[in-house]
DOMI-520122 format. One record per residue (C-alpha): residue number from 1; residue in one letter; z, x, y. Coordinates in steps of 0.25 Angstrom, whole numbers, plus 2048, in hexadecimal, padded with zeros to 3 digits. Each point is the difference from the previous one (the first is absolute). Layout:
<pts>
k:r:zz:xx:yy
NUM:A:Z:X:Y
...
</pts>
This chain:
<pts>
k:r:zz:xx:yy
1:X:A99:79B:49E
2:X:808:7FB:80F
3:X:809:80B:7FC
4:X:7F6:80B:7FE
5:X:7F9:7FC:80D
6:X:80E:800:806
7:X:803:810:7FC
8:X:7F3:804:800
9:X:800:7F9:814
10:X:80E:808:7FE
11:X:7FB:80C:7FB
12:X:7F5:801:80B
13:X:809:7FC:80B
14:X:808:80B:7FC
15:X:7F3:80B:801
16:X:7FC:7FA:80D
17:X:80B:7FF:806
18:X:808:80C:7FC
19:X:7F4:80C:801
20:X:800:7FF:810
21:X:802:80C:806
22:X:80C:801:80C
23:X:7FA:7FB:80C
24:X:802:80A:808
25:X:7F7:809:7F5
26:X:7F4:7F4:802
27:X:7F5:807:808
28:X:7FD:7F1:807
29:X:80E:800:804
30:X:7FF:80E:807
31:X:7F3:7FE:805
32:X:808:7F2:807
33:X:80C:80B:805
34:X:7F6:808:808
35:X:7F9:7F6:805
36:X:80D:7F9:805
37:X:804:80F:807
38:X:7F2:7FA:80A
39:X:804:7F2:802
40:X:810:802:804
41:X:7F8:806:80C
42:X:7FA:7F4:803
43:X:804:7F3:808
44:X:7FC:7F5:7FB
45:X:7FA:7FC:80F
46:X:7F7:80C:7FA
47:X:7FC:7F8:7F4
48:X:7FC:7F3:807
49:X:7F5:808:809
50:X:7FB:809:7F6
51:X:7FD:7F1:7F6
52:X:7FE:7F7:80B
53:X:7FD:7F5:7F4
54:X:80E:804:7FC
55:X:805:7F0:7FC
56:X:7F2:7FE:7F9
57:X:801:80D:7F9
58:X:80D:7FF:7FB
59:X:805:7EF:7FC
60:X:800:7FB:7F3
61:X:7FF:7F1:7FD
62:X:804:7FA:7F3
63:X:800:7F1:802
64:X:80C:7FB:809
65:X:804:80D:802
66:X:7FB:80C:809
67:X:806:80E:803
68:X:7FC:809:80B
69:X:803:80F:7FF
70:X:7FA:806:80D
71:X:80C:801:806
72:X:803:80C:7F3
73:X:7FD:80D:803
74:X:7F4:801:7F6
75:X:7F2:801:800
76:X:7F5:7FE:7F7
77:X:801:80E:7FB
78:X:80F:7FE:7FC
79:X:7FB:7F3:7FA
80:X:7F8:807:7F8
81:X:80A:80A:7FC
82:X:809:7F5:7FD
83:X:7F5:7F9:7F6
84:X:7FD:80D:7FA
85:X:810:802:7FD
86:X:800:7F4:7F9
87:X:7F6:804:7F8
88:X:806:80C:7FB
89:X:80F:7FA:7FD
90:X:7F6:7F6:7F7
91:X:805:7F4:807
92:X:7F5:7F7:7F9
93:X:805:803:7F2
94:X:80F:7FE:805
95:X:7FC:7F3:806
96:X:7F9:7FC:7F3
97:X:80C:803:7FA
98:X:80A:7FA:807
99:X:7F6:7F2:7FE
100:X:802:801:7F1
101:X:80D:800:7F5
102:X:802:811:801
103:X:80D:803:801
104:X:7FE:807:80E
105:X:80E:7FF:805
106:X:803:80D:7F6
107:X:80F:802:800
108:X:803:7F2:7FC
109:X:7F5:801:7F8
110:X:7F9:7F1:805
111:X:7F4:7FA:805
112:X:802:7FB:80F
113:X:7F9:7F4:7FF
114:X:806:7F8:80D
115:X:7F1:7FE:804
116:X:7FE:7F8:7F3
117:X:807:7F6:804
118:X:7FA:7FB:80C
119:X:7F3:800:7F9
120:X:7FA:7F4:7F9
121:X:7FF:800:7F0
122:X:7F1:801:800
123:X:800:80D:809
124:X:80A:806:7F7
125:X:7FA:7FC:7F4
126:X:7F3:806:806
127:X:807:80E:800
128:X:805:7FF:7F3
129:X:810:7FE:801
130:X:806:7FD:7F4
131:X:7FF:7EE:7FE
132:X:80F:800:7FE
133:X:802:807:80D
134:X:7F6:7F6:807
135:X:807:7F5:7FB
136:X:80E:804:800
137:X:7FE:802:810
138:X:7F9:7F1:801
139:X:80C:7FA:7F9
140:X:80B:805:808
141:X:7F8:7FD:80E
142:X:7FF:7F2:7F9
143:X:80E:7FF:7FD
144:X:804:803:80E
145:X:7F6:7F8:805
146:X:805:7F3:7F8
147:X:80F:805:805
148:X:7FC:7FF:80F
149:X:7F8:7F1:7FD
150:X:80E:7FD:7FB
151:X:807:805:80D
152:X:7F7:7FA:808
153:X:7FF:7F3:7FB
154:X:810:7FF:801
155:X:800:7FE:7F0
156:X:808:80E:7FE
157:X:80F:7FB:800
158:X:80D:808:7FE
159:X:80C:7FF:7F7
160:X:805:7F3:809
161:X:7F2:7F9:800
162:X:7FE:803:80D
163:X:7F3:805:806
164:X:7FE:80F:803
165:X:7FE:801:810
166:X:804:80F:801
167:X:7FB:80D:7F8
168:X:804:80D:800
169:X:7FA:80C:7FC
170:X:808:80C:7F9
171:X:7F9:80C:800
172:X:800:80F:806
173:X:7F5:809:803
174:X:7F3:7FB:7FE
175:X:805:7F4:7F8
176:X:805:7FC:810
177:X:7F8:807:809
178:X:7F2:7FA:7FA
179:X:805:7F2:800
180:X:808:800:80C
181:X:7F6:807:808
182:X:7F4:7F7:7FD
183:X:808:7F3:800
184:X:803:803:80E
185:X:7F3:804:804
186:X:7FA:7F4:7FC
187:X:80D:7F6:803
188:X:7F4:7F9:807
189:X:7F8:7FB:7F3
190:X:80D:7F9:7FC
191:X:7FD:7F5:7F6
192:X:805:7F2:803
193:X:80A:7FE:7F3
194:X:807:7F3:7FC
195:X:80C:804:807
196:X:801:80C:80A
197:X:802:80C:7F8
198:X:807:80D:805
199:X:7FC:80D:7FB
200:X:80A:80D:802
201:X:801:80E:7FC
202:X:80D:809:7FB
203:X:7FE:80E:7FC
204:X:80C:807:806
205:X:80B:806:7F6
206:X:80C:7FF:80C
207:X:7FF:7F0:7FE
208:X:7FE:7FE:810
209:X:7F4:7F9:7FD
210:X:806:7F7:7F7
211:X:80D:7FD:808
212:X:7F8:7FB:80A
213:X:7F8:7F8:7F7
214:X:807:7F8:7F7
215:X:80B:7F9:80B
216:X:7F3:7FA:803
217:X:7FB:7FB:7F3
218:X:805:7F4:7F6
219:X:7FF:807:7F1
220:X:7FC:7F0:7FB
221:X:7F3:803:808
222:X:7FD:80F:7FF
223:X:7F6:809:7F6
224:X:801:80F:7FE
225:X:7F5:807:7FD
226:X:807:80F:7F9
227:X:7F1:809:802
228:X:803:80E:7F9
229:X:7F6:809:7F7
230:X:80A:804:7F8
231:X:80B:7F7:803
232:X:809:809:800
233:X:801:804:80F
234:X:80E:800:804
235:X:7FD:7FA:80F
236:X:7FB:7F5:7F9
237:X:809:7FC:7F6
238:X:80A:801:808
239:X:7FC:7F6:80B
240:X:7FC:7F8:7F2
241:X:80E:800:7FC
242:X:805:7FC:80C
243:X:7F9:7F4:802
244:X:802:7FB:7F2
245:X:80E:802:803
246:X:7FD:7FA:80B
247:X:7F9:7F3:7FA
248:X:80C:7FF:7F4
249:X:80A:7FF:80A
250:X:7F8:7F4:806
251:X:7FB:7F9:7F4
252:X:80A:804:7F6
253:X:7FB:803:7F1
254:X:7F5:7F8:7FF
255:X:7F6:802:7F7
256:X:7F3:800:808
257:X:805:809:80A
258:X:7FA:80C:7FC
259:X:7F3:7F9:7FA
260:X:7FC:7F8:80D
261:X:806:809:80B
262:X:7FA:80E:7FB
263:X:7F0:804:7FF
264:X:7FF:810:7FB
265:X:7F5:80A:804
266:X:7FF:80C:7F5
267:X:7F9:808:7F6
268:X:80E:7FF:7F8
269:X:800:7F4:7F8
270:X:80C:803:7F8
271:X:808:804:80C
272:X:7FC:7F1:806
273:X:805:7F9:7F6
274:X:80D:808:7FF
275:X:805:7FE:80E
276:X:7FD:7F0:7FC
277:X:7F1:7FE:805
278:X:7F8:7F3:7F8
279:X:7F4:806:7FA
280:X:7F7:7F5:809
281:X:807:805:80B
282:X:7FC:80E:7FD
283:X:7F3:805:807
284:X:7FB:80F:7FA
285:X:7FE:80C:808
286:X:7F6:80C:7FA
287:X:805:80F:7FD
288:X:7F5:804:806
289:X:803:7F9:80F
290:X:807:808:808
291:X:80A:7F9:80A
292:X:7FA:803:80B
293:X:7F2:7FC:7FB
294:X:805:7F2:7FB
295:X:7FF:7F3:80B
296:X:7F4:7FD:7F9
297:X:808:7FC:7F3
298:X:80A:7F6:7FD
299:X:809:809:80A
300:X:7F7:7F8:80A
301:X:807:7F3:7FC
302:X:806:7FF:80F
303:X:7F5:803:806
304:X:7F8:7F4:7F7
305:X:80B:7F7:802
306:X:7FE:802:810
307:X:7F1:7FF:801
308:X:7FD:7F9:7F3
309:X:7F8:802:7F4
310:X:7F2:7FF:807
311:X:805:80B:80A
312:X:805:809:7F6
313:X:7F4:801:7F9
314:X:7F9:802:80E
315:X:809:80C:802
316:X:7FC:804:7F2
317:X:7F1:7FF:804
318:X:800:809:80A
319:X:807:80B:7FA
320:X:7F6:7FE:7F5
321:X:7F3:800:80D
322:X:807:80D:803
323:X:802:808:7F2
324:X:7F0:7FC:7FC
325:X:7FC:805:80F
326:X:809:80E:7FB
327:X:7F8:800:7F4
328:X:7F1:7FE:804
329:X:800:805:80F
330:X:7FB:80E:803
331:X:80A:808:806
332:X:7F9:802:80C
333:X:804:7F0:801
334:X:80C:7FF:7F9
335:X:80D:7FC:807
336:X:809:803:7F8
337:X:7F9:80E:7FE
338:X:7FE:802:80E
339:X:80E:7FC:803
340:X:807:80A:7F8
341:X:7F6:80B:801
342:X:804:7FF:811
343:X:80E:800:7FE
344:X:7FD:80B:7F6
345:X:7F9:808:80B
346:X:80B:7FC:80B
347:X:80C:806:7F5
348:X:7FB:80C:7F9
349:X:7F5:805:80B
350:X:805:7FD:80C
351:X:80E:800:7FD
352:X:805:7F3:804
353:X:80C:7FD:7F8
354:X:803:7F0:804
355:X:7F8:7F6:800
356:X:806:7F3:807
357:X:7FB:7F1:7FD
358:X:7FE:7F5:80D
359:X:7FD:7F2:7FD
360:X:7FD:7F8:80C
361:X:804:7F3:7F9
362:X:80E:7FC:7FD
363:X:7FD:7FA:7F5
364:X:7FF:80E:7F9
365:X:80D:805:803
366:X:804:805:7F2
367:X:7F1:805:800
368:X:804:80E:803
369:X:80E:800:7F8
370:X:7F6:7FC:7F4
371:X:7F8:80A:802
372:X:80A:80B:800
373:X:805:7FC:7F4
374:X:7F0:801:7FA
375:X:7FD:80B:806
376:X:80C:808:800
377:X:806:7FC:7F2
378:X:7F2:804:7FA
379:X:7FD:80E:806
380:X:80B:807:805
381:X:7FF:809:7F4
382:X:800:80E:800
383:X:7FB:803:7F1
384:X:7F2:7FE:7FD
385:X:7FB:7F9:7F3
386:X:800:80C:7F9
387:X:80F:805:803
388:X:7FD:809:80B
389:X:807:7FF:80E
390:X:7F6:7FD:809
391:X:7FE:80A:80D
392:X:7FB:7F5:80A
393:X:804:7F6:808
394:X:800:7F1:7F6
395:X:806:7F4:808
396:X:801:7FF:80D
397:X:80D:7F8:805
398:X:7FA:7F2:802
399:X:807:7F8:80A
400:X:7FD:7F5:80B
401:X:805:7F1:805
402:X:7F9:7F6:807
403:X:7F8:806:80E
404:X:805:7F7:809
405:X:80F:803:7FC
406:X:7FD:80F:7FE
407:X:7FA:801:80E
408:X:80F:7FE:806
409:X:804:809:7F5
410:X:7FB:80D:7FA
411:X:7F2:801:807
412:X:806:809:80B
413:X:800:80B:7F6
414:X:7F2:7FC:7FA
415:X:7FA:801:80F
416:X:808:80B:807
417:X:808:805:7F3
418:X:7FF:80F:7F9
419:X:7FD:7FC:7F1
420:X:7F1:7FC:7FC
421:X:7FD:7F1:7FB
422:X:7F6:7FA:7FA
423:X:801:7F1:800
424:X:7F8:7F4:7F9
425:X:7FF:7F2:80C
426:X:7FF:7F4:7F7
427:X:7FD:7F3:806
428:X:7F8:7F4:7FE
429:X:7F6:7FC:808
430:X:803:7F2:803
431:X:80D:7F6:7FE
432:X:804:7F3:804
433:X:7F2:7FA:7FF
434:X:800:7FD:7EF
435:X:803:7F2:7FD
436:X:80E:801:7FD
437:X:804:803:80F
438:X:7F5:7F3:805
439:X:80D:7F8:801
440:X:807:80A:80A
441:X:803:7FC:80E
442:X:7FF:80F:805
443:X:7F4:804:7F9
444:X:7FA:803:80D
445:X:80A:808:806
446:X:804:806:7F0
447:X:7F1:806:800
448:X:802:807:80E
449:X:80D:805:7F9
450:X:7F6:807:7F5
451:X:7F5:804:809
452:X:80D:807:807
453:X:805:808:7F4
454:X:7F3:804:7FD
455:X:7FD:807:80C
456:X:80C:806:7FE
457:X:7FB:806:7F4
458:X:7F3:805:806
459:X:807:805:80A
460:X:80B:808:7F8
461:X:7F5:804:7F7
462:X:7F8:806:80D
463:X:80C:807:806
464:X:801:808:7F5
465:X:7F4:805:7FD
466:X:7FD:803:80E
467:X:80C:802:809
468:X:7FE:800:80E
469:X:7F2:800:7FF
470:X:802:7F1:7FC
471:X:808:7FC:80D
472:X:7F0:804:808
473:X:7FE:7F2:804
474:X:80F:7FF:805
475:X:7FA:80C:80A
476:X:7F2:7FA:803
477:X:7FD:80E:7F8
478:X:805:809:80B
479:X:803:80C:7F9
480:X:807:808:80B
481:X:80A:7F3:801
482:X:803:800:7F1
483:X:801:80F:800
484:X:80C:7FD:80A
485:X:807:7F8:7F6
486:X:80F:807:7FD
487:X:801:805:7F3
488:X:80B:7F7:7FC
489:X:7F5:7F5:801
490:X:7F8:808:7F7
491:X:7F8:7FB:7F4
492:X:7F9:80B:7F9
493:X:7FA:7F7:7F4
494:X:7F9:805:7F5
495:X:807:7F8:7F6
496:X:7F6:7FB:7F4
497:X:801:7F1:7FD
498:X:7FB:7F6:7F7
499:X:7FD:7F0:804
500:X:800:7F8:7F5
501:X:7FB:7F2:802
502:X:800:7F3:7FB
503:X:7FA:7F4:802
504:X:80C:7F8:7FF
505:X:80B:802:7F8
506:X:800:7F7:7F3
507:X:806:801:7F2
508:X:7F1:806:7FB
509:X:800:80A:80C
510:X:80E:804:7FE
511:X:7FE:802:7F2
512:X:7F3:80A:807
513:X:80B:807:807
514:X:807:802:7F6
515:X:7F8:805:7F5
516:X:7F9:80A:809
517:X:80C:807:802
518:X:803:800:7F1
519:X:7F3:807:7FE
520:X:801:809:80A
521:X:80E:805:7FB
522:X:7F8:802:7F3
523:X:7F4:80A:807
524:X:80A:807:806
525:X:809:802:7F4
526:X:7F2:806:7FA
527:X:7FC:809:808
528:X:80E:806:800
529:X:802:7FF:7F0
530:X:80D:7FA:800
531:X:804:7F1:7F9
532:X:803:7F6:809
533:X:805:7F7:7F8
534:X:80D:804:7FB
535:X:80A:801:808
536:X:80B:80B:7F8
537:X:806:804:80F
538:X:809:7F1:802
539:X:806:802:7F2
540:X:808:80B:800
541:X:807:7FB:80D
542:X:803:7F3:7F6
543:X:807:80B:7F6
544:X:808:803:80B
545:X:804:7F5:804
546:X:805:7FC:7F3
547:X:807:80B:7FE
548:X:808:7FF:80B
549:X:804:7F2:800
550:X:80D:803:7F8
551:X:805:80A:80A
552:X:7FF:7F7:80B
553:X:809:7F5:7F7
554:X:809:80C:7FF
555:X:7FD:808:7F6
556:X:802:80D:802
557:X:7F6:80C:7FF
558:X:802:80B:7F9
559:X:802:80E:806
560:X:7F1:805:804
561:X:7FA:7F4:7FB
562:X:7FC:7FA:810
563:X:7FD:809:80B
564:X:80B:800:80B
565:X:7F8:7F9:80A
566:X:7FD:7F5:7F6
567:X:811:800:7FB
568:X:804:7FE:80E
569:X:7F7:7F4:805
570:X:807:7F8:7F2
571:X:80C:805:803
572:X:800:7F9:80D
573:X:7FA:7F6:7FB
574:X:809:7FC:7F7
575:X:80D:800:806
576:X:7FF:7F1:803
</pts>
């Protein structure tokens, strides 16, 4: 009966999904084109007079988050443009979809149930997933779980008896850029463990990371997670093979080694146990969790073993506030809707083709790396659903690092620069004043430091919507003196943004952050009808890769085989 249900959610994704029309041929859409000729005429100075209630009229609030979108060069009427595209690429069904088993990632033919697993078994149970999936998930949290009580209790020993003091994490892609970029950005919920406890990352196949690693390490007192999907990503074994090397030279052949010094993260059981993983040390990973979708599985074992268990599941809860917010909000009020139906209006309507990400919190540094690796991995797709090239813009490229870095850096172009940009501000609205900070003897002057980097961030977001017009009160509104301004000074602003707030930044509302972008990754994939979770344009470069490994270790090429560009870079790389 599961597996009828099962064909029959795969069947109707495949109606739903693969009857859209192009785009381009969607009368909503042209109806948005025309209306964008209208708006490109219009500053967004413009805007603010013709709504004076603009803020009011156009902030959303979701619990501890809040997003303002007056500085985006919309209006009711695009809103309501927007809403009605929505409805004719028949997102509603899509997102009913995505919340059930069908196998809506059609070319690997799989569900993408990443949400799932942030969501408690009661909620999964009321829509109807399959007990064994429910369960499965549960289980394998509660073994990672049990693993990082272990770690943390100093009871996890290795080969030698020692305590572990220092993990580290083997992964690439989104088995590294999830964990890595969340177990930074919240270094400041660290648990108190029975000894103090290290946490790296190693994902990079040249073995720089690793060289510099390992002289600092002792192999009695060191755990490896190896996190990959299929366990068969070449990065990652290789960096897992030299640490093993690593660790036999050191401990000799001991029996336990591999047993206590190695934890795997993978859908490949088999695989696991061949490259000599124990079973208890084996935490699964779903077919249908894509790597980039993952921190919120077992991958996340770093990020529990630096904010514990009860932080973990606090990151978990809210991407799980999030995903039931996407499913019962009105898209007038949905964020994640609203979020990618702007960016939507930015790309394809008003022709802007990069979209940069500005945390005003150094605490998200890898935010915006993360996010390209979402965003980017997902949509940059040029084939719809239904295996026709699409003929519109899909994914913008999405870019960005921490605004008060990127103020001395790339802001000169996003002020006075030729391209146009679109840009998302992220900061929280308070810091230093939660508990952890109390003990702090600069919390006073640390707080001034915040309050700093957030008028920065107003600032910055001001400029560039409005140019020169923001500088008024640095005139006492003398319009004849700003006239005089050389136009080397010249801001002509007019650049749309987005602030997103929190209210602090915590494992939950991290886990907000997070799970908004996930969904609006999905809206937009809908409403351009391509899959955004597979990822076919990274494997054939692997191929590649593989292919020419032997040439560079000296074998040669057969006449015609390698492009003459290709032959004479090995040829001077190989003469040693």
């Amino acid at each position: 009966m599961q597996n009828q249900s099962f064909n029959q959610s795969f069947n109707q994704s495949l109606t739903i999904l693969e009857t859209l029309p192009p785009l381009s041929a969607d009368p909503h859409f042209v109806a948005l084109e025309a209306l964008a000729e209208s708006m490109q005429k219009k500053a967004l100075a413009q805007l603010f007079i013709e709504m004076p209630n603009r803020f009011e009229a156009l902030h959303f609030q979701f619990e501890a988050l809040l997003i303002d979108f007056s500085k985006q060069r919309i209006d009711q009427e695009v809103l309501t443009k927007l809403a009605a595209l929505t409805e004719s690429r028949r997102l509603s069904e899509s997102i009913a979809l995505l919340f059930s088993e069908s196998r809506i990632n059609q070319s690997e033919n799989r569900a993408a149930m990443h949400w799932a697993l942030r969501t408690p078994k009661a909620a999964l149970d009321q829509l109807g997933i399959d007990p064994k999936i429910s369960h499965g998930i549960h289980q394998e949290l509660e073994k990672m779980y049990a693993l990082v009580e272990k770690i943390h209790q100093g009871q996890y020993r290795g080969a030698t008896g020692e305590v572990v003091t220092d993990v580290v994490n083997i992964g690439v892609g989104g088995s590294d850029l999830g964990p890595l970029m969340a177990s930074y950005a919240l270094a400041d919920f660290t648990v108190r463990t029975e000894k103090p406890l290290n946490i790296h990352f190693v994902s990079t196949m040249d073995g720089s990371q690793l060289s510099e690693l390992l002289h600092q390490l002792r192999p009695e007192t060191t755990l490896f997670i190896i996190s990959s999907k299929s366990f068969g990503t070449i990065d990652t074994l290789k960096n897992a093979a030299t640490v093993r090397s690593w660790l036999e030279k050191a401990l000799g052949d001991e029996p336990q080694l591999l047993k206590n010094h190695f934890i795997g993260v993978s859908s490949n059981r088999e695989a696991m146990s061949a490259w000599g993983i124990a079973q208890e040390r084996q935490l699964y990973l779903w077919e249908w969790v894509g790597g980039r979708y993952s921190l919120w599985s077992a991958i996340g074992l770093p990020i529990a073993l630096t904010i514990g268990v009860d932080g973990f599941k606090d990151l978990l809860e809210g991407g799980h506030r999030i995903d039931q917010h996407f499913r019962e909000a009105p898209v007038e009020e949905n964020l994640p809707i609203l979020l990618a139906m702007i960016e939507i209006w930015n790309s394809n309507c008003l022709d802007i083709q990069t979209h940069a990400v500005l945390p005003y919190d150094g605490r998200l540094k890898y935010f915006a790396s993360y996010l390209q690796q979402l965003e980017m991995e997902s949509n940059g797709k040029n084939i719809t659903r239904n295996g026709e090239r699409v003929d519109y813009t899909t994914c913008p490229i999405i870019w960005g690092e921490v605004g008060p870095n990127a103020q001395h850096a790339f802001y000169q172009l996003l002020h006075q620069g030729t391209e146009a940009v679109s840009a998302d501000f992220i900061a929280p609205k308070r810091r230093y004043t939660d508990a952890q900070f109390t003990y702090s003897d600069n919390a006073e002057e640390l707080i001034e430091q915040h309050d700093l980097a957030l008028a920065n961030c107003l600032a910055q977001s001001r400029l560039l919507a409005f140019g020169n017009a923001a500088l008024v009160e640095e005139h006492e509104g003398n319009i004849e003196e700003m006239e005089r301004i050389p136009a080397y000074k010249g801001y002509e602003g007019n650049q749309p943004s987005s602030m997103i707030l929190i209210e602090s930044l915590t494992p939950k509302t991290l886990g907000m952050l997070i799970a908004l972008y996930e969904h609006k990754v999905f809206v937009q994939s809908v409403i351009w009808n391509i899959n955004p979770f597979d990822q076919w344009g990274v494997e054939k470069g692997k191929e590649i890769a593989n292919q020419l490994m032997p040439y560079l270790q000296g074998e040669p090429a057969q006449e015609g085989v390698l492009d003459s560009s290709t032959q004479g870079l090995i040829n001077f790389l190989i003469t040693r």
